[in-house]
N, CA, C and O atoms as a GROMACS GRO file, in nm:
protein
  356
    1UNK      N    1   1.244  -0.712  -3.920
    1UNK     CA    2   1.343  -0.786  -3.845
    1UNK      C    3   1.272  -0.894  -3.763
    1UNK      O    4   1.174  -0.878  -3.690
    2UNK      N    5   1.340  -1.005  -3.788
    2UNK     CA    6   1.246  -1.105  -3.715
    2UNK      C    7   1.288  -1.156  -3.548
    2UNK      O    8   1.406  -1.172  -3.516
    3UNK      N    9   1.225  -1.167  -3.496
    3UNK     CA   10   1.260  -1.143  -3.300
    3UNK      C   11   1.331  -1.306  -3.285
    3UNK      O   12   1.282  -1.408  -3.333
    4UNK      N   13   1.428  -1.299  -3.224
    4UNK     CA   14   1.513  -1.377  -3.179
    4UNK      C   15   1.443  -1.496  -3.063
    4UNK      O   16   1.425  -1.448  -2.951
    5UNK      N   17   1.410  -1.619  -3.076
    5UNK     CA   18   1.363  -1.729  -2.974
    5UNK      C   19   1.446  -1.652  -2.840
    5UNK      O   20   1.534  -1.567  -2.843
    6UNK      N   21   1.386  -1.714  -2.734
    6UNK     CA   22   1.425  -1.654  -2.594
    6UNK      C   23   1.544  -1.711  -2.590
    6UNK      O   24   1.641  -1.644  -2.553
    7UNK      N   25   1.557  -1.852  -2.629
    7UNK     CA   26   1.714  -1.938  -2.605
    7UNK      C   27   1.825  -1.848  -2.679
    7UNK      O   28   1.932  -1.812  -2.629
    8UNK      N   29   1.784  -1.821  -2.792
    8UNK     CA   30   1.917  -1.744  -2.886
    8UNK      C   31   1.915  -1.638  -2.830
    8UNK      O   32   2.028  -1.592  -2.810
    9UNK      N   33   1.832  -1.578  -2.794
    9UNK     CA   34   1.797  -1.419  -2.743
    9UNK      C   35   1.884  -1.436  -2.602
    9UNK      O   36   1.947  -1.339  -2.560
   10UNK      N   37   1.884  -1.552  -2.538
   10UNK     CA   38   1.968  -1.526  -2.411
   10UNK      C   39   2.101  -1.573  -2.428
   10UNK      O   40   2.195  -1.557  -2.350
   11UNK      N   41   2.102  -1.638  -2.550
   11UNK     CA   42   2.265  -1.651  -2.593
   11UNK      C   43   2.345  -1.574  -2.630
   11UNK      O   44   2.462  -1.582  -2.593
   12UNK      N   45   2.297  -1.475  -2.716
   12UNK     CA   46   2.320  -1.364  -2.781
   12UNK      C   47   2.345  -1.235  -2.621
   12UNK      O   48   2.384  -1.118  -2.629
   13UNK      N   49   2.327  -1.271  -2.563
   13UNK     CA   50   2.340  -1.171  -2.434
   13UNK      C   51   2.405  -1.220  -2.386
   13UNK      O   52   2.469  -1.146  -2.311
   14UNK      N   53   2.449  -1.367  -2.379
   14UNK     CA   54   2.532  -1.401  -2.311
   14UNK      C   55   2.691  -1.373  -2.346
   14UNK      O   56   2.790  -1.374  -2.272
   15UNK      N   57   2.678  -1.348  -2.481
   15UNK     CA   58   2.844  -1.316  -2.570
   15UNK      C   59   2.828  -1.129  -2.574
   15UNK      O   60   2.916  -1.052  -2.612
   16UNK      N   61   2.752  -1.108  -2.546
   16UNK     CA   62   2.739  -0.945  -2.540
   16UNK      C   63   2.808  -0.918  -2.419
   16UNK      O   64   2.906  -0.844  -2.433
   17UNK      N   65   2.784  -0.960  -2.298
   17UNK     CA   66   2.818  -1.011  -2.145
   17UNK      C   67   2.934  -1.042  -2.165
   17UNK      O   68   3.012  -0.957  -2.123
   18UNK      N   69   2.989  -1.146  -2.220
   18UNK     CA   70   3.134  -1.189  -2.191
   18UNK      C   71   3.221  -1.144  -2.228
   18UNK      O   72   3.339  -1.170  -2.208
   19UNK      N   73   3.148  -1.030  -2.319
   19UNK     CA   74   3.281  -0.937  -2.444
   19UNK      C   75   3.272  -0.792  -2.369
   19UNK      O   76   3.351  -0.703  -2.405
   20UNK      N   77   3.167  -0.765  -2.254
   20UNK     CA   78   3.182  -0.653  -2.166
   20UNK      C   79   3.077  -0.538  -2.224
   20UNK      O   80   3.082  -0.416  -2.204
   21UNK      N   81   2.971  -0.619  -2.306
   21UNK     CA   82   2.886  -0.518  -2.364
   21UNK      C   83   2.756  -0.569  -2.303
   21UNK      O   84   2.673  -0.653  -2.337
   22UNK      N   85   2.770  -0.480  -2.193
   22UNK     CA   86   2.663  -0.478  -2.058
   22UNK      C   87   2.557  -0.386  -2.126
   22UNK      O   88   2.452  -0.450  -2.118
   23UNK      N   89   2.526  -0.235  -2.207
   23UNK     CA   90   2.422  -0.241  -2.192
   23UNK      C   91   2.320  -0.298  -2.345
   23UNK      O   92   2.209  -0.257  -2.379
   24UNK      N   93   2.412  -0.406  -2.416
   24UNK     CA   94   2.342  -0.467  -2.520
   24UNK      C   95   2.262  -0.542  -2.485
   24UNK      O   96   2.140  -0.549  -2.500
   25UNK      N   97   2.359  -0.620  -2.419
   25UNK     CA   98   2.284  -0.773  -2.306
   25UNK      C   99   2.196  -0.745  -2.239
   25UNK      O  100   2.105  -0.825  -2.218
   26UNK      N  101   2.201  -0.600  -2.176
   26UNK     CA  102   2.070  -0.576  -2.089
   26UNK      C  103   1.934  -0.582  -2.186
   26UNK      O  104   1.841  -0.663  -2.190
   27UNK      N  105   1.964  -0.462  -2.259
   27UNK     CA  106   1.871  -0.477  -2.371
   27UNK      C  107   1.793  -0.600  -2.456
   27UNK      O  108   1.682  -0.604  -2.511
   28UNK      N  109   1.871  -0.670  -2.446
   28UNK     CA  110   1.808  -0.784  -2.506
   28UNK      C  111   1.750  -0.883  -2.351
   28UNK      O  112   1.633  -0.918  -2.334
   29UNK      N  113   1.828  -0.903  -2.284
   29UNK     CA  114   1.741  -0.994  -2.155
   29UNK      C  115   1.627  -0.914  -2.120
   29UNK      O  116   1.526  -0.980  -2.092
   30UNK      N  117   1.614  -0.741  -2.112
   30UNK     CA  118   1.475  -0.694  -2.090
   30UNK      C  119   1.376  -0.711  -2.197
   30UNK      O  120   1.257  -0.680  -2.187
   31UNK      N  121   1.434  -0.765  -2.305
   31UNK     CA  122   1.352  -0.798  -2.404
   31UNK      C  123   1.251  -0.935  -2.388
   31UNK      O  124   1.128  -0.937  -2.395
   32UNK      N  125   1.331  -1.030  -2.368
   32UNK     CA  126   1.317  -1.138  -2.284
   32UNK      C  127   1.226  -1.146  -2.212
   32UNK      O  128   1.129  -1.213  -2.248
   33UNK      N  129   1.227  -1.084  -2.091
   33UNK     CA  130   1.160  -1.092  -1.998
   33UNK      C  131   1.033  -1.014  -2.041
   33UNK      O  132   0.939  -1.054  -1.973
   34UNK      N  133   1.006  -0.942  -2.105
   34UNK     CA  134   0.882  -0.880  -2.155
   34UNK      C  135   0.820  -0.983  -2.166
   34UNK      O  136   0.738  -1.028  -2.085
   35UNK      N  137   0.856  -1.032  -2.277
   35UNK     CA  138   0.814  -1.139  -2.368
   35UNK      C  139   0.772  -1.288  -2.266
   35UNK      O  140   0.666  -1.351  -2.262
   36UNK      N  141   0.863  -1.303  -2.215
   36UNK     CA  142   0.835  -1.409  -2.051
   36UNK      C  143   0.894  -1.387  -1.954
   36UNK      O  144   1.007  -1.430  -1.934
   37UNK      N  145   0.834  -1.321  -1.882
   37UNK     CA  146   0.915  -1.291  -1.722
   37UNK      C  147   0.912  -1.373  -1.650
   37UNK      O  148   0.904  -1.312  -1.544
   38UNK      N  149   0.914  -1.544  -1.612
   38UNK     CA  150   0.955  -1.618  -1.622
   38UNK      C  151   1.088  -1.652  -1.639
   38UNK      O  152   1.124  -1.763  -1.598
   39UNK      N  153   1.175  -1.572  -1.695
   39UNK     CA  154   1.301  -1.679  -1.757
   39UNK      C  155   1.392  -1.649  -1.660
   39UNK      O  156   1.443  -1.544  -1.622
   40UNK      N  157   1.404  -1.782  -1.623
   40UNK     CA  158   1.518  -1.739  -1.508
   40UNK      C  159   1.668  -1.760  -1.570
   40UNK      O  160   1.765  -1.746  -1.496
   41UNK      N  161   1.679  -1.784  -1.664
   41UNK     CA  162   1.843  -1.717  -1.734
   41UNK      C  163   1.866  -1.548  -1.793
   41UNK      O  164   1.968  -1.485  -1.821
   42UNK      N  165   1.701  -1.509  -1.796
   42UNK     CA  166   1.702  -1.401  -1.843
   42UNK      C  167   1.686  -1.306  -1.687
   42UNK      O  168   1.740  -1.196  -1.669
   43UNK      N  169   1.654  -1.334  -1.648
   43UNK     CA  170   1.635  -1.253  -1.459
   43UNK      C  171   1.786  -1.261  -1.396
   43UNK      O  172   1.841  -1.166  -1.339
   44UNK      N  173   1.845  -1.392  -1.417
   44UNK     CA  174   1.971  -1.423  -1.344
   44UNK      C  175   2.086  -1.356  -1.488
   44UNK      O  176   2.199  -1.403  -1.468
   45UNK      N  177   2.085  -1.307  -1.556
   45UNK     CA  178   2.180  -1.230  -1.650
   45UNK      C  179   2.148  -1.086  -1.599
   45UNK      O  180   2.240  -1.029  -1.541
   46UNK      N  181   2.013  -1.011  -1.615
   46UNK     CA  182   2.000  -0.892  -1.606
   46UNK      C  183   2.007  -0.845  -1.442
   46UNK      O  184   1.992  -0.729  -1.405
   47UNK      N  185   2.028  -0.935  -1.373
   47UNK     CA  186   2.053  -0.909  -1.252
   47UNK      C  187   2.189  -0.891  -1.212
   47UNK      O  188   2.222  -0.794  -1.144
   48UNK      N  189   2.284  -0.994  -1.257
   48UNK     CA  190   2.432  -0.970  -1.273
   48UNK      C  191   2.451  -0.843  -1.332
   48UNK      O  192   2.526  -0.770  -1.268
   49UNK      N  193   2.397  -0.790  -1.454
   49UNK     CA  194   2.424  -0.666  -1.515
   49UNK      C  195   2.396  -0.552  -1.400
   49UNK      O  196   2.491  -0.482  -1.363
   50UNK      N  197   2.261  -0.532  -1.342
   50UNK     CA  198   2.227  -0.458  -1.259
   50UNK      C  199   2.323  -0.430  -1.174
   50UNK      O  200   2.375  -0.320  -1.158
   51UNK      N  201   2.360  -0.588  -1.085
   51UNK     CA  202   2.505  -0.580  -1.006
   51UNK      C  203   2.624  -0.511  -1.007
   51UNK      O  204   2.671  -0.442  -0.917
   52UNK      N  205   2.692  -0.547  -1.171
   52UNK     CA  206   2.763  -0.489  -1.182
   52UNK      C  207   2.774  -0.316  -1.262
   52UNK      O  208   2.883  -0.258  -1.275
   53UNK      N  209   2.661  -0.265  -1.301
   53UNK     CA  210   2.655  -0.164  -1.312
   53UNK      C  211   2.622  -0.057  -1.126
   53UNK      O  212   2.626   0.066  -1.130
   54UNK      N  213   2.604  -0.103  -1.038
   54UNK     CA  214   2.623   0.011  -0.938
   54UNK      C  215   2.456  -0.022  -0.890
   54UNK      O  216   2.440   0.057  -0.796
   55UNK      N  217   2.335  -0.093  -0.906
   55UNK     CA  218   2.239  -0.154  -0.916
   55UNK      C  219   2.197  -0.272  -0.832
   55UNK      O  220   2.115  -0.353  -0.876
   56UNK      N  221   2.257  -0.286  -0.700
   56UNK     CA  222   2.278  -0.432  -0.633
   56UNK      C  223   2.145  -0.442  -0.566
   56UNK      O  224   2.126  -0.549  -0.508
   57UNK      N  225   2.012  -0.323  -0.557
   57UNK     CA  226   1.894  -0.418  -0.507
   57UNK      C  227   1.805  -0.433  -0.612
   57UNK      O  228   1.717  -0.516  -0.590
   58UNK      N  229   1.803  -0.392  -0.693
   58UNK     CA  230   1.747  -0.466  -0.768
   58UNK      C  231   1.817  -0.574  -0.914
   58UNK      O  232   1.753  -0.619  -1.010
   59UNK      N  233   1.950  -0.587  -0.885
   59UNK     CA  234   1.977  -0.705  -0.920
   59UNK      C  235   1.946  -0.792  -0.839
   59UNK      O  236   1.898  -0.894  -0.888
   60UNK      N  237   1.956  -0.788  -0.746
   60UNK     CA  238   1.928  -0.865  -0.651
   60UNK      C  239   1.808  -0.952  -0.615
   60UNK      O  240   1.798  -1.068  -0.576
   61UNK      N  241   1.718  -0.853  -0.642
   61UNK     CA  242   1.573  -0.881  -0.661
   61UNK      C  243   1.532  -0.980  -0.741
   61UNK      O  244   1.466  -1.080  -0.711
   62UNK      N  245   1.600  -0.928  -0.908
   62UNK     CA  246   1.591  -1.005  -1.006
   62UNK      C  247   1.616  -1.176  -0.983
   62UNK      O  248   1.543  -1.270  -1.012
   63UNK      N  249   1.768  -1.173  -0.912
   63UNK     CA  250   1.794  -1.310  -0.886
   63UNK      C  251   1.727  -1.366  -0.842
   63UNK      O  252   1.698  -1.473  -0.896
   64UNK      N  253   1.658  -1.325  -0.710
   64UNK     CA  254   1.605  -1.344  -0.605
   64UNK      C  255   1.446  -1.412  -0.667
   64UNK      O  256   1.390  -1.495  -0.595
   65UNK      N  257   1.400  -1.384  -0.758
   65UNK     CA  258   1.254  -1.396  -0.853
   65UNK      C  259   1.298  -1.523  -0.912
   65UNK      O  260   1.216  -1.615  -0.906
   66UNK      N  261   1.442  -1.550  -0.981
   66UNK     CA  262   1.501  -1.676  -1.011
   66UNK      C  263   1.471  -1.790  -0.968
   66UNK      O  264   1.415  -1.888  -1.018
   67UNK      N  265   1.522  -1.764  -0.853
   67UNK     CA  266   1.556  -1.858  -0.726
   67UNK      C  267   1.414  -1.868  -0.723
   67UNK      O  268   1.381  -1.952  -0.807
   68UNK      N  269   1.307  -1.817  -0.659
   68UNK     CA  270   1.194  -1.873  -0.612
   68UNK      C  271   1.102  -1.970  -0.779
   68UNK      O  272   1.002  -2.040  -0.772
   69UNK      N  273   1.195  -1.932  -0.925
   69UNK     CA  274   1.109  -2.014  -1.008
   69UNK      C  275   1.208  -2.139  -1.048
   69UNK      O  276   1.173  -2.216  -1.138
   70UNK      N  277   1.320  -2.156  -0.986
   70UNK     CA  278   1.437  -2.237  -1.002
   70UNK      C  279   1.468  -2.282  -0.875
   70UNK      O  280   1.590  -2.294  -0.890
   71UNK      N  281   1.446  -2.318  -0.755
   71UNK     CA  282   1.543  -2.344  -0.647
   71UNK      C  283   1.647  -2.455  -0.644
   71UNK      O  284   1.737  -2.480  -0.564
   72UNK      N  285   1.607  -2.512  -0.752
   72UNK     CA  286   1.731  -2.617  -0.747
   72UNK      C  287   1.810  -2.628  -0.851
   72UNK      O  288   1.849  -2.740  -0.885
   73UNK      N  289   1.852  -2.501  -0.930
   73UNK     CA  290   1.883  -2.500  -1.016
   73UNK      C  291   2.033  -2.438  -1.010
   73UNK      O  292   2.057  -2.322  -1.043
   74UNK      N  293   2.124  -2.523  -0.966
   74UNK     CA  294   2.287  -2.458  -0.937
   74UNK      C  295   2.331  -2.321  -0.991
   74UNK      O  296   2.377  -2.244  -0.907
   75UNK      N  297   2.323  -2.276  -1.130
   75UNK     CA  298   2.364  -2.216  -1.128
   75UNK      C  299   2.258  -2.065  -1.096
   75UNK      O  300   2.304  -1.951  -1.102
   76UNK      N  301   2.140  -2.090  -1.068
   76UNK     CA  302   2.036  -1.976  -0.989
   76UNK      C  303   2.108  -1.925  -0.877
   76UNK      O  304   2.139  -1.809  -0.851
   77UNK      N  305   2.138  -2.084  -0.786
   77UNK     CA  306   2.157  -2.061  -0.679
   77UNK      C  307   2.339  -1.986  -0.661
   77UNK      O  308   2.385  -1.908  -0.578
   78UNK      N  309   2.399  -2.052  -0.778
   78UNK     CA  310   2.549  -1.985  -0.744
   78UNK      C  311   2.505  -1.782  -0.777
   78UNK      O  312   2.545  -1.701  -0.693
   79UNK      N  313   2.437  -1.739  -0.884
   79UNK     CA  314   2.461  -1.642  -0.854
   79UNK      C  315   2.324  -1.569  -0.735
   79UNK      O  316   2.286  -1.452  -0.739
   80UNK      N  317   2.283  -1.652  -0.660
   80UNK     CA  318   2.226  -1.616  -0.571
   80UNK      C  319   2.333  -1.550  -0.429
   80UNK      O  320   2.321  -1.459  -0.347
   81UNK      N  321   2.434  -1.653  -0.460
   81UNK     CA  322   2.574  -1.635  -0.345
   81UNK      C  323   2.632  -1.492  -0.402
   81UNK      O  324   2.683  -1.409  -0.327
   82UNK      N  325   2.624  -1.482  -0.486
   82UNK     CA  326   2.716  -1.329  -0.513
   82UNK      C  327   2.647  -1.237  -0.530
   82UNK      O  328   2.714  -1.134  -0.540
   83UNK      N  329   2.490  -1.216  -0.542
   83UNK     CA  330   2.452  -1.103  -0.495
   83UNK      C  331   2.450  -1.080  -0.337
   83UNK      O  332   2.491  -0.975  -0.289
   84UNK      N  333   2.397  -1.190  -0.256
   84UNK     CA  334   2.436  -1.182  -0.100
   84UNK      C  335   2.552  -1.066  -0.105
   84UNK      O  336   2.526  -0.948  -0.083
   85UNK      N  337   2.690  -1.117  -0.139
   85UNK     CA  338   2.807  -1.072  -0.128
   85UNK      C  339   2.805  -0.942  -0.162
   85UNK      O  340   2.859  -0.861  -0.086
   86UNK      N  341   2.748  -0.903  -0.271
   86UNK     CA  342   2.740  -0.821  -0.349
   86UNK      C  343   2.688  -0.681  -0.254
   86UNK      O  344   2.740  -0.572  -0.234
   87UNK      N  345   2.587  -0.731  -0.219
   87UNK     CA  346   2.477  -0.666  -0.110
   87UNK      C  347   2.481  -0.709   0.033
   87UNK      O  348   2.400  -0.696   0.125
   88UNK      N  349   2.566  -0.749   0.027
   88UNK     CA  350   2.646  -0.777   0.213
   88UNK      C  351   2.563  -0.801   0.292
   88UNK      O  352   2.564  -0.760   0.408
   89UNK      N  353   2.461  -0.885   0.232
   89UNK     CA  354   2.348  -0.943   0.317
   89UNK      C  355   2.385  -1.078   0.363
   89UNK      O  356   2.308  -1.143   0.433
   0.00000   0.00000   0.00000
């Protein structure tokens, strides 16, 4: 089986995600991030998952690793606002 580029690999999580198949998407963004932990679409997905599975500090975290390799990157920073919320910080 041949391994999916990080872009398709985070696309492919992204329709896993939107169809409510949280722990596929996880699976594949921790794949991701193996591979480059670096990716801040792959940190800022598996962190939302974290979130919404019952997981809010270390989604949080995750984002939070985002943000410091993205800071100006809108949508880092939008789900930077909803883990705050999330974690009532």
């Amino acid at each position: 089986m041949w391994a999916l580029s990080n872009s398709d690999a985070t696309e492919a999580a992204a329709r896993h995600l939107a169809a409510g198949r949280l722990p596929e998407a996880a699976a594949i963004l921790e794949d991701v991030l193996r591979r480059r932990p670096s990716n801040t679409e792959a940190l800022c997905g598996l962190g939302a998952i974290l979130l919404k599975r019952g997981e809010p500090e270390r989604g949080f975290e995750l984002i939070a690793q985002a943000v410091a390799l993205a800071p100006a990157d809108a949508v880092v920073m939008g789900n930077l606002a909803i883990a705050y919320m999330v974690c009532d910080k």
